[in-house]
DSSP file (Angstrom, degrees, kcal/mol; ACC not computed):
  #  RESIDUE AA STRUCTURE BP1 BP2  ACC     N-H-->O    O-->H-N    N-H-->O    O-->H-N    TCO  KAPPA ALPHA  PHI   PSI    X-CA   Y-CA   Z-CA
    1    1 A X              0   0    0      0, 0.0     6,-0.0     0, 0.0     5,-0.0   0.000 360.0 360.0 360.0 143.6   34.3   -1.8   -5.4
    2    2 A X        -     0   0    0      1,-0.1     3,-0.5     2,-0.0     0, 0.0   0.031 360.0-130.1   2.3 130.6   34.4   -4.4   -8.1
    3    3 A X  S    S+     0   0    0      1,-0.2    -1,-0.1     3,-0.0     0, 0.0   0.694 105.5  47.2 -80.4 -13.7   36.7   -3.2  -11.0
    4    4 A X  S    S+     0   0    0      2,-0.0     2,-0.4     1,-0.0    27,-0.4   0.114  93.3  86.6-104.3  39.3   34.2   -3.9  -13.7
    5    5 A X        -     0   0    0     -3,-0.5     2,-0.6    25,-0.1    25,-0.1  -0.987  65.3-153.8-129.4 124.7   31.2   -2.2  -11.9
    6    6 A X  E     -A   29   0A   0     23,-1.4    23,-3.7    -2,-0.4     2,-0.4  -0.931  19.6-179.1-107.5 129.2   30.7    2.0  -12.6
    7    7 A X  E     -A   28   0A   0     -2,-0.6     2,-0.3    21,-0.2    21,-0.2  -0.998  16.9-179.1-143.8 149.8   29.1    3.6  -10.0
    8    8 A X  E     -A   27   0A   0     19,-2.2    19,-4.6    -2,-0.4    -2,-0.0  -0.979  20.4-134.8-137.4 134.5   28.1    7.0   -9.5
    9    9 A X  E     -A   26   0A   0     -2,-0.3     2,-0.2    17,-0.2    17,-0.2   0.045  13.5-144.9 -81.3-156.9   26.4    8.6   -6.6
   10   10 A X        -     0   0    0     15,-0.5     2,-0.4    16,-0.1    15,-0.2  -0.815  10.8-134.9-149.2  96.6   23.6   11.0   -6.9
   11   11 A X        +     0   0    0     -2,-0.2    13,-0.1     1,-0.2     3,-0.0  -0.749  34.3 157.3-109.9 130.9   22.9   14.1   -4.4
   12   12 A X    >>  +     0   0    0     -2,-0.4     3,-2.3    11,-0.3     4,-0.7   0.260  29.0 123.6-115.6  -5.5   19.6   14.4   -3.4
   13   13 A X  T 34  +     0   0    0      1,-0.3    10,-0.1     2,-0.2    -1,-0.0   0.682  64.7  64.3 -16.3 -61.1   20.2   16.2   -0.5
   14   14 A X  T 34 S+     0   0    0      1,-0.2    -1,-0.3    -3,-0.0    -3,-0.0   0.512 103.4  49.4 -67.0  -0.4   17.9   19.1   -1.5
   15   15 A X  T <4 S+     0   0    0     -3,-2.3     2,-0.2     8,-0.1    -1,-0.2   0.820  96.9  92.7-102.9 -46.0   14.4   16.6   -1.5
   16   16 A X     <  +     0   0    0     -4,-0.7     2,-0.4     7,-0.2     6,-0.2  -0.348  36.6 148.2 -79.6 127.2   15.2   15.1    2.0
   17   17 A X  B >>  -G   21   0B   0      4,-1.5     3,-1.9    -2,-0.2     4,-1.1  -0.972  52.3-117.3-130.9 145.2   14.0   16.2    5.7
   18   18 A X  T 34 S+     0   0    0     -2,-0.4     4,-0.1     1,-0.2    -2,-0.1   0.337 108.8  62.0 -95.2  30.2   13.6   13.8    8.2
   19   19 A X  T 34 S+     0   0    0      2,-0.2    28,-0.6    26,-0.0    -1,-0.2   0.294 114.7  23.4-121.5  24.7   10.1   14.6    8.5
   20   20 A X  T <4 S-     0   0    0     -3,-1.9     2,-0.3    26,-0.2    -2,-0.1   0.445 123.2 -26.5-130.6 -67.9    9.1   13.7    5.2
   21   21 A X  B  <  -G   17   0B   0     -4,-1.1    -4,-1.5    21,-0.2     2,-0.3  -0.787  47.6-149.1-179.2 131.1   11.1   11.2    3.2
   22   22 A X  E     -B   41   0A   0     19,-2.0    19,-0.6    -2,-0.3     2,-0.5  -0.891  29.5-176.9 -87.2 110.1   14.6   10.6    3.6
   23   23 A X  E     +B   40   0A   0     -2,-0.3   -11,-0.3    17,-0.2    17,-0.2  -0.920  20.8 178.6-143.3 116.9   16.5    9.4    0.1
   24   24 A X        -     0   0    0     15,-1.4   -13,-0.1    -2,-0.5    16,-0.1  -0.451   9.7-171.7-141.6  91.8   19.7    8.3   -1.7
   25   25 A X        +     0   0    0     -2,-0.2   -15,-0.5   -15,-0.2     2,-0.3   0.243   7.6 173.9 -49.8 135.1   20.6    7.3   -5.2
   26   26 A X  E     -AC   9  37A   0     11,-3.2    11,-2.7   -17,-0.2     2,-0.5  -0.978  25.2-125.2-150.2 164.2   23.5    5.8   -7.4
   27   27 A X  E     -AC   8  36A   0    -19,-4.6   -19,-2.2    -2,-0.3     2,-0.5  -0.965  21.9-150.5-106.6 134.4   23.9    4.8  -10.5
   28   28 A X  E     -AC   7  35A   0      7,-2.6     2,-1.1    -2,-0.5     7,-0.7  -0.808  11.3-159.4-118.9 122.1   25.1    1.5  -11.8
   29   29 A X  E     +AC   6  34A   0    -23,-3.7   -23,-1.4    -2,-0.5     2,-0.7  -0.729  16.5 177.1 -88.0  88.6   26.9    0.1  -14.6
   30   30 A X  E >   - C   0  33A   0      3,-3.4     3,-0.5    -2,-1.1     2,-0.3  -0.596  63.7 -60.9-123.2 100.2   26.4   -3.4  -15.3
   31   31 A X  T 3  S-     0   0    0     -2,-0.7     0, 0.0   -27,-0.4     0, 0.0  -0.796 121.1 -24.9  71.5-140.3   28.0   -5.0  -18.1
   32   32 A X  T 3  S+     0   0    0     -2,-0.3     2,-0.4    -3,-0.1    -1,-0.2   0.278 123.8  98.8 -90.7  25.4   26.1   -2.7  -21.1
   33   33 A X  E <   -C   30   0A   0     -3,-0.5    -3,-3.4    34,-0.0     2,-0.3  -0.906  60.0-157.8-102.5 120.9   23.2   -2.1  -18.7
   34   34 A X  E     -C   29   0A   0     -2,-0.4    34,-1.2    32,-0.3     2,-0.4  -0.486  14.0-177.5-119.3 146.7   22.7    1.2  -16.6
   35   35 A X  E     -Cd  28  68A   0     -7,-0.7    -7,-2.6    -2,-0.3     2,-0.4  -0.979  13.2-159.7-144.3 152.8   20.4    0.8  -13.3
   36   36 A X  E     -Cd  27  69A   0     32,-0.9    34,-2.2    -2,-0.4     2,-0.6  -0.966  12.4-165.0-147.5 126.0   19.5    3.8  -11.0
   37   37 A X  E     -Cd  26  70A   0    -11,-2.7   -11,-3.2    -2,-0.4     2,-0.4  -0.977   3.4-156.8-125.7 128.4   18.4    2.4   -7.6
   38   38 A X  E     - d   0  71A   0     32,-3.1    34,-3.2    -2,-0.6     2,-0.4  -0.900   3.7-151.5 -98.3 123.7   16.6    5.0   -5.3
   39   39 A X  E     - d   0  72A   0     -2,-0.4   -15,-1.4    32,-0.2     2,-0.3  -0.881  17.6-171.5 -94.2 143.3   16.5    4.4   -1.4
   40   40 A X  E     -Bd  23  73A   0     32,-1.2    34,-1.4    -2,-0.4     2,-0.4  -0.881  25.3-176.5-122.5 164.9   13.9    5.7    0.4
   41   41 A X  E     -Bd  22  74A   0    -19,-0.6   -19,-2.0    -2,-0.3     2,-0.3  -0.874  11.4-179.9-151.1 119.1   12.8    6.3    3.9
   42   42 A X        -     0   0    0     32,-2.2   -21,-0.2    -2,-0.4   -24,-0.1  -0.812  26.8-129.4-109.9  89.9    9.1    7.8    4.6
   43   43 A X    >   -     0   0    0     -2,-0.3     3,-1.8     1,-0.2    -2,-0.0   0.051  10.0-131.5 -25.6 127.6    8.2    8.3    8.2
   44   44 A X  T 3  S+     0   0    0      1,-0.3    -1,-0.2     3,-0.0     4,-0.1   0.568 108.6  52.1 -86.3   3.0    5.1    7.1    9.6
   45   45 A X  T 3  S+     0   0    0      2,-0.1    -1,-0.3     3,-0.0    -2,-0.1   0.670  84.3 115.0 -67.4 -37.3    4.8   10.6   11.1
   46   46 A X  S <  S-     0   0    0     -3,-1.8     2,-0.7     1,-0.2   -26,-0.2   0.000  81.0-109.6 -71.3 159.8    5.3   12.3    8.2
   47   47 A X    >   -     0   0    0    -28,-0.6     3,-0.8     1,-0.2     4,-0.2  -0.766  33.3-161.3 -84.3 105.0    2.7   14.4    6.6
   48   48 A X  T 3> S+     0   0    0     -2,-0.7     4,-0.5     1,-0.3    -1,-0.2   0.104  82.1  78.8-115.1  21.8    2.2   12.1    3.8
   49   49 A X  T 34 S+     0   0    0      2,-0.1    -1,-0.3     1,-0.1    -2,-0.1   0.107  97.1  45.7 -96.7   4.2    0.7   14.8    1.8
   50   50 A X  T <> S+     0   0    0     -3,-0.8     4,-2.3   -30,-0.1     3,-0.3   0.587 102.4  70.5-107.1 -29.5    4.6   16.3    1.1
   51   51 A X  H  >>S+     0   0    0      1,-0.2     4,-1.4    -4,-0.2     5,-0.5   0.889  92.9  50.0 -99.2 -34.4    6.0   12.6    0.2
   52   52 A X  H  X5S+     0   0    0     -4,-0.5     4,-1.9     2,-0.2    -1,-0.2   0.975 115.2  47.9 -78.4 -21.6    4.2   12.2   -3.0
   53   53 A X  H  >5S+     0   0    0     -3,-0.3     4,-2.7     3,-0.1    -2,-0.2   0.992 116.2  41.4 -37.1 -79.9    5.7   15.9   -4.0
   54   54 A X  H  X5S+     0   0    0     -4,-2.3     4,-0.9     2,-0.2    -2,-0.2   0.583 117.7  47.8 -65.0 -12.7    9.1   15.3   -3.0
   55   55 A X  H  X5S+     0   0    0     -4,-1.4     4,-3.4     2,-0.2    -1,-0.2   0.792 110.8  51.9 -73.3 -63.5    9.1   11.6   -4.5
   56   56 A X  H  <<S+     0   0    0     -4,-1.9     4,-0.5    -5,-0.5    -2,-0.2   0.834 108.1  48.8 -79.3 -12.3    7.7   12.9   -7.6
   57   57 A X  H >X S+     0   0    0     -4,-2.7     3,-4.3     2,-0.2     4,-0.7   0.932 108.8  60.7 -58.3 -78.9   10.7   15.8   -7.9
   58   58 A X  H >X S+     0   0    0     -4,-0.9     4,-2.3     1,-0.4     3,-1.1   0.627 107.0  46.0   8.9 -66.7   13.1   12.7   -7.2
   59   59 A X  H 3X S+     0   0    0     -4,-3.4     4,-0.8     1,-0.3    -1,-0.4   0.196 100.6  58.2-107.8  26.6   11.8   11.2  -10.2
   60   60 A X  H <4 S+     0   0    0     -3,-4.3    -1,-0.3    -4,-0.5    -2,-0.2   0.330 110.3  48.7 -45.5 -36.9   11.9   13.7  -12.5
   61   61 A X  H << S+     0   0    0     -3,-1.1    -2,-0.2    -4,-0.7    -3,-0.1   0.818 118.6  37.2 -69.2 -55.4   15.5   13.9  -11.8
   62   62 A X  H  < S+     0   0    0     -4,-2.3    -3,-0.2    -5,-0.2    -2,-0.1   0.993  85.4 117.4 -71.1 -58.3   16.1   10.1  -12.2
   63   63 A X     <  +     0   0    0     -4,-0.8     2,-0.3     1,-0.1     5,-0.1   0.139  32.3 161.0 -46.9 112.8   13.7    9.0  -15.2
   64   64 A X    >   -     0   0    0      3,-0.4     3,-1.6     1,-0.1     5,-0.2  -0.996  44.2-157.0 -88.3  98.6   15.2    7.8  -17.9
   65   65 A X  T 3  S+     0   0    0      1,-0.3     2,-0.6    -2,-0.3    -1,-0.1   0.912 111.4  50.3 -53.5 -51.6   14.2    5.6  -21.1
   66   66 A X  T 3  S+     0   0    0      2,-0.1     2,-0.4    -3,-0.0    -1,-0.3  -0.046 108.4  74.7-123.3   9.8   18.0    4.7  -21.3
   67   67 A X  S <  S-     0   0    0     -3,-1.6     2,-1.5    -2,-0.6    -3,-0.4  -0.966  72.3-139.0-159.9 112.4   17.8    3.9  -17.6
   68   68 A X  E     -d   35   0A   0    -34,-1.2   -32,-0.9    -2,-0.4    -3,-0.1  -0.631  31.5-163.5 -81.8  70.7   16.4    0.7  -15.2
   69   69 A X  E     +d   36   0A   0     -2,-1.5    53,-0.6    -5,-0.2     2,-0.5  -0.129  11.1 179.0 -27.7 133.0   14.8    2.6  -12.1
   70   70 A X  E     -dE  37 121A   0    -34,-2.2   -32,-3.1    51,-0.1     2,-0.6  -0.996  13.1-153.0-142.2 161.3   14.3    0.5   -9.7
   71   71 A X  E     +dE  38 120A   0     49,-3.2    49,-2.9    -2,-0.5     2,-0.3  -0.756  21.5 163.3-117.9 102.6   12.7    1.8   -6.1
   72   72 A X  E     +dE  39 119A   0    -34,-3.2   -32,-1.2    -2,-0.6     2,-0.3  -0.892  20.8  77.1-129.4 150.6   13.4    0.1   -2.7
   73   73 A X  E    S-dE  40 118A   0     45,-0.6    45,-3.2    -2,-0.3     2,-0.6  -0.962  76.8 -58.1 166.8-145.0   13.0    0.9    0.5
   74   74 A X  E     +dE  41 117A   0    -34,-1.4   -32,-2.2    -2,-0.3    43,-0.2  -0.926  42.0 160.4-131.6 135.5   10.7    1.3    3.5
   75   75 A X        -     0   0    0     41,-1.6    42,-0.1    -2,-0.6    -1,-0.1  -0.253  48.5-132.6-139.5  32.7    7.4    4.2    2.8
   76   76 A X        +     0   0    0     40,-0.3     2,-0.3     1,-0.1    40,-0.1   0.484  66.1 135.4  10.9  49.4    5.3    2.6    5.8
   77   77 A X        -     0   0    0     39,-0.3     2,-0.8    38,-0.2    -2,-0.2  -0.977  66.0-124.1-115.3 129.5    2.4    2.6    3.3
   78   78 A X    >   -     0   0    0     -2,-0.3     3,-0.8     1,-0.1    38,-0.2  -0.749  22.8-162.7 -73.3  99.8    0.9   -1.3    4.1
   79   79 A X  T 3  S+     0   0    0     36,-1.4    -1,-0.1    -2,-0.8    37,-0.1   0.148  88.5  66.1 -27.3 -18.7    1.0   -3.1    0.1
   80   80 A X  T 3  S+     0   0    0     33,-0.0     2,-0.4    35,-0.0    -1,-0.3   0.799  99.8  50.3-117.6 -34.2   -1.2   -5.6    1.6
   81   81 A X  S <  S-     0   0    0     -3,-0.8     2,-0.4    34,-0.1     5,-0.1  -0.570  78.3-125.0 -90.5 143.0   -4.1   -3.2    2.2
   82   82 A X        +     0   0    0     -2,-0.4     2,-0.3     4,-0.1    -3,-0.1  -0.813  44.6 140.8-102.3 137.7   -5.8   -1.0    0.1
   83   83 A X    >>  -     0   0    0     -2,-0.4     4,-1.5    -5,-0.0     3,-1.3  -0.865  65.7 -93.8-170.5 158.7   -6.1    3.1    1.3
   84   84 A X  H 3> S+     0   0    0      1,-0.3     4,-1.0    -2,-0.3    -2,-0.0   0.426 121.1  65.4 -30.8 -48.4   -5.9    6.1   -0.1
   85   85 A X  H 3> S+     0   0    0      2,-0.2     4,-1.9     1,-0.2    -1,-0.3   0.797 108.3  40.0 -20.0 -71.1   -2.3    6.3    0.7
   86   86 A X  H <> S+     0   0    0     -3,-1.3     4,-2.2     1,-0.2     5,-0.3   0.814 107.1  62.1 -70.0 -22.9   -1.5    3.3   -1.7
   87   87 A X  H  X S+     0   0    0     -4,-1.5     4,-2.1     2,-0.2    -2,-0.2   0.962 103.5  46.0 -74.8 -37.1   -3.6    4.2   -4.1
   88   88 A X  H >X S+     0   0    0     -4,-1.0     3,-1.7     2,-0.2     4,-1.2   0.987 115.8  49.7 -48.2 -72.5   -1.6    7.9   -4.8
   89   89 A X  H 3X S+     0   0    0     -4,-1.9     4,-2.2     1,-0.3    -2,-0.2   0.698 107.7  45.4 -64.8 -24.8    1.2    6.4   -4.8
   90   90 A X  H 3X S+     0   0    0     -4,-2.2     4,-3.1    -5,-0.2    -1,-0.3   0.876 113.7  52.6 -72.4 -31.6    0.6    3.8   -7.0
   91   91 A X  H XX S+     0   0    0     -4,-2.1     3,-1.4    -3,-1.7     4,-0.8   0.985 110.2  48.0 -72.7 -71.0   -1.1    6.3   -9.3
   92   92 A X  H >X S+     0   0    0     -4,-1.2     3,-1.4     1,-0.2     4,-0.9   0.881 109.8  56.3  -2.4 -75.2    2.1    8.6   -9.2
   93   93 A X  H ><>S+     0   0    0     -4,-2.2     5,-3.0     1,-0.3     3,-0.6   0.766 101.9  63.7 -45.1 -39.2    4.3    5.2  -10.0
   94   94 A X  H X<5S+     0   0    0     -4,-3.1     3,-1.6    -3,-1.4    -1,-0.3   0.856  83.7  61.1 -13.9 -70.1    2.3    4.9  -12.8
   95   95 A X  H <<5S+     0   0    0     -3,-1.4     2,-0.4    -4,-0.8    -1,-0.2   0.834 107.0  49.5 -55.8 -36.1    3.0    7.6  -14.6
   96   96 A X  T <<5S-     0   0    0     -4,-0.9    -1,-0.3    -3,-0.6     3,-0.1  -0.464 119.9-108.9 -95.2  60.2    7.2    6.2  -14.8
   97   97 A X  T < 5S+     0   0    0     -3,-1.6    27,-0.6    -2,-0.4    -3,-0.2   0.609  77.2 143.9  16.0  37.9    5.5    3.0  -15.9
   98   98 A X      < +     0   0    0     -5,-3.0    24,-0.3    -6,-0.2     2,-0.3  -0.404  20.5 161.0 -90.3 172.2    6.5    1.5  -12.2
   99   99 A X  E     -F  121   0A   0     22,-1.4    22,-2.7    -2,-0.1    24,-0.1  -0.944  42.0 -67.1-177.2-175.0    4.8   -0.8   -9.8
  100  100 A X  E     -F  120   0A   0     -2,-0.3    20,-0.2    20,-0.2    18,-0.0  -0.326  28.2-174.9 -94.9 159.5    5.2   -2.9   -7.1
  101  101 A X        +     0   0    0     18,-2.4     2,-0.4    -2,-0.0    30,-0.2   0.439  64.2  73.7-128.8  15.2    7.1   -6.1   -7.3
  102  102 A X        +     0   0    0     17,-0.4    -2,-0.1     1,-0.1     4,-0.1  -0.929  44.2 165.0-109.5 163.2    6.6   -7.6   -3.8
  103  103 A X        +     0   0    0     -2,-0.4     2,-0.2     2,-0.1    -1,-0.1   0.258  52.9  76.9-136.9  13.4    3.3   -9.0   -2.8
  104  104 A X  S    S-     0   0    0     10,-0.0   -25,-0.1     1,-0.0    28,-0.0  -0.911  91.0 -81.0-138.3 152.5    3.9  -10.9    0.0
  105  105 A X        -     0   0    0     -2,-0.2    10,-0.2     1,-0.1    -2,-0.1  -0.270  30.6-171.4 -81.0 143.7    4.4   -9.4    4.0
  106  106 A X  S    S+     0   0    0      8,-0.6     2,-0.3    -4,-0.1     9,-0.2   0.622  73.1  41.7 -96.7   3.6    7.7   -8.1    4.9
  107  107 A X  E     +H  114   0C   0      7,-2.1     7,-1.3    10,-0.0     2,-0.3  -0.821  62.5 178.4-133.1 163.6    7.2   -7.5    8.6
  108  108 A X  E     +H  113   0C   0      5,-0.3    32,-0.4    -2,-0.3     5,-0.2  -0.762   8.4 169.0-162.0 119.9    5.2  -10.4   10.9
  109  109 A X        -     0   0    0      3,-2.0     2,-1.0    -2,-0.3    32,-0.1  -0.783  65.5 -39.2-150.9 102.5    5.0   -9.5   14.5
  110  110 A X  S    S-     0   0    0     30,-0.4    30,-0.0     1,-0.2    31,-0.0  -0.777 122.4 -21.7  96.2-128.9    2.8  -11.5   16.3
  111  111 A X  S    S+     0   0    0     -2,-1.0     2,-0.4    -3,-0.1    -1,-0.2   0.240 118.4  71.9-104.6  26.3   -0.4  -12.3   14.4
  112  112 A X        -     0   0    0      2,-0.0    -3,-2.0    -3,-0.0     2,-0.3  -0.934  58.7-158.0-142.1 147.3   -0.4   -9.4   11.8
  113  113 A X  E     -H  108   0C   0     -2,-0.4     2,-0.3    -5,-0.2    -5,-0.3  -0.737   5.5-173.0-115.2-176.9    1.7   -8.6    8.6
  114  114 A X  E     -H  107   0C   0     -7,-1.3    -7,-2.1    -2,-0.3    -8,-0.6  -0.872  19.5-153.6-157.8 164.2    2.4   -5.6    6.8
  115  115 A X        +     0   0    0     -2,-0.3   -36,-1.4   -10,-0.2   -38,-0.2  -0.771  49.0 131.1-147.3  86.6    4.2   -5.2    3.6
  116  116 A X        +     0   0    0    -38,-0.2   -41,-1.6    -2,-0.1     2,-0.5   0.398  54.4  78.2-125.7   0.3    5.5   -1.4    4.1
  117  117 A X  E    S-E   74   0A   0    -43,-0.2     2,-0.6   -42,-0.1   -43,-0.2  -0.950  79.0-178.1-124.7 139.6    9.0   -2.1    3.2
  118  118 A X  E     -E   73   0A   0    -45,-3.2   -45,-0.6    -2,-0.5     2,-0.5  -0.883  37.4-149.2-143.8 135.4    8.7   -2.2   -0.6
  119  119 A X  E     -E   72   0A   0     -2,-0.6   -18,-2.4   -47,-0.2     2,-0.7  -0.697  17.1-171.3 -94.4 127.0   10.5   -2.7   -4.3
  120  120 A X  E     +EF  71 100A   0    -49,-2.9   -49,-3.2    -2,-0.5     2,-0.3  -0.844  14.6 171.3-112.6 124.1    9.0   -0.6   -7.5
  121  121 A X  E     -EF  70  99A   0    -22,-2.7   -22,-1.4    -2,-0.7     2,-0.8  -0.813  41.5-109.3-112.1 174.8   10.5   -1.7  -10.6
  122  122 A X    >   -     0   0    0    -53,-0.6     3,-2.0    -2,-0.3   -24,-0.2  -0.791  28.8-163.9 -76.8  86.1    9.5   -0.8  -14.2
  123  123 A X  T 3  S+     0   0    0     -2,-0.8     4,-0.4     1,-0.3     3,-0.4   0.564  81.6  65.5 -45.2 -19.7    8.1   -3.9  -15.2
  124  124 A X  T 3  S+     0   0    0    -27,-0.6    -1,-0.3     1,-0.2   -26,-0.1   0.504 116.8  40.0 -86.3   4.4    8.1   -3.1  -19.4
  125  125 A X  S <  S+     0   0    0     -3,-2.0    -1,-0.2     2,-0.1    -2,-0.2   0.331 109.1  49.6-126.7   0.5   12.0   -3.2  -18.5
  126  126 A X  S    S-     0   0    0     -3,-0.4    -3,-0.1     1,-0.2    -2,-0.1   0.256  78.5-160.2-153.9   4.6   13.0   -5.9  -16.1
  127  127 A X        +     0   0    0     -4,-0.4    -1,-0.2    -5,-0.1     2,-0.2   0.137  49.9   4.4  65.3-159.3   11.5   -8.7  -17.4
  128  128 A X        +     0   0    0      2,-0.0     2,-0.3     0, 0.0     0, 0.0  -0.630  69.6 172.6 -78.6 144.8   10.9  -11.9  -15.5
  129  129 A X        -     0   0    0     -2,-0.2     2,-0.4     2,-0.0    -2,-0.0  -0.919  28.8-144.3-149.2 151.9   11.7  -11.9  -11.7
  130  130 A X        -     0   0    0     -2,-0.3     2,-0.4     2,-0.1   -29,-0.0  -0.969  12.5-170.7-115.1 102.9   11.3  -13.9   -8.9
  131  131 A X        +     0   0    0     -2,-0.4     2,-0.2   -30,-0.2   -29,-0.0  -0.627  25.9 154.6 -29.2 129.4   10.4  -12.2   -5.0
  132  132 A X        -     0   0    0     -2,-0.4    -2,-0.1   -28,-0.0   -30,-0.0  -0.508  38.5 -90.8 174.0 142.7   10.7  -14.8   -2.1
  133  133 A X        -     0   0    0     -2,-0.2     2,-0.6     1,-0.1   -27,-0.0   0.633  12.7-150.1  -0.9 149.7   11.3  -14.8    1.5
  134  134 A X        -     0   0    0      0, 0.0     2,-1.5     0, 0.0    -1,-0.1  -0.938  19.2-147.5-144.8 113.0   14.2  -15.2    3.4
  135  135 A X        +     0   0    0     -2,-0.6    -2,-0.0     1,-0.1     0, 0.0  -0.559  23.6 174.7 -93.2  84.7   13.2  -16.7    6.4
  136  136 A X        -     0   0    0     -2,-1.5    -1,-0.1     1,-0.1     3,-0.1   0.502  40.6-121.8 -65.2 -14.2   15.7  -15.2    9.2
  137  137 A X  S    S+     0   0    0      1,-0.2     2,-1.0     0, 0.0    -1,-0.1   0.268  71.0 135.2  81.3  -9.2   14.6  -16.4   12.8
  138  138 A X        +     0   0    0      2,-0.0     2,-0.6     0, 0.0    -1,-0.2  -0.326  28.9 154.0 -70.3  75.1   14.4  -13.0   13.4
  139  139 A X        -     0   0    0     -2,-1.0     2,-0.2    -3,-0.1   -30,-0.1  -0.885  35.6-142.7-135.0 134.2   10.5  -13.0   15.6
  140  140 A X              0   0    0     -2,-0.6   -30,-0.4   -32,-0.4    -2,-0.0  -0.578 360.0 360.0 -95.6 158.3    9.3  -10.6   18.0
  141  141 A X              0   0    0     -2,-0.2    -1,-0.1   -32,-0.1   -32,-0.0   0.641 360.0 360.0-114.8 360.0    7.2  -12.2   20.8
């Protein structure tokens, strides 16, 4: 690791099962700025009627005024569509004045996109940002 970056992990252990949502944390020290980046993993099996529980424990844990949440990972709810599903969770995300900061799809296979792997920032905290593509070659046929 970098000698002027402090980082500290986080044990979350007790919110994750791998039929719900999967999760892991650190904290970061960057210059006089503190960031806490949450990974997530939500199954597209999972009974998505646990994930916004165990999410919202999570971030009970992390939330901080003193502290730049940020939320990444992949919660195989589609960003591009509206259902019930996005709509909890955005209502949840709310409440730690988050929301989403991509807008654009992150998977294309074939002729349909989805945008299920997803970043939540607090936006009253994180200022101006830029999202774009990284166009990989990567294409299923």
């Amino acid at each position: 690791m970098h000698d002027t970056l402090t980082c500290t992990s986080i044990d979350l252990s007790r919110y994750c099962n791998e039929f719900d949502l999967e999760a892991c944390a650190l904290k970061i020290r960057i210059s006089n700025i503190v960031f806490c980046i949450l990974c997530i993993y939500r199954p597209p099996t999972s009974n998505f009627l646990n994930f916004p529980c165990l999410l919202e424990s999570i971030l009970m844990q992390l939330y901080s005024n003193t502290t730049n949440l940020i939320i990444c990972g992949d919660i195989n709810i589609n960003y591009l569509k509206s259902s019930n599903y996005k709509t909890k969770l955005d209502y949840l995300l709310a409440t730690y004045n988050m929301s989403t900061a991509v807008d654009l799809p992150t998977r294309i296979i074939n002729y349909t996109s989805t945008d299920i792997d997803n970043i939540f920032i607090d936006k009253t905290k994180n200022g101006d940002y830029t999202i774009e593509p990284i166009i990989n070659g990567l294409i299923r046929p």
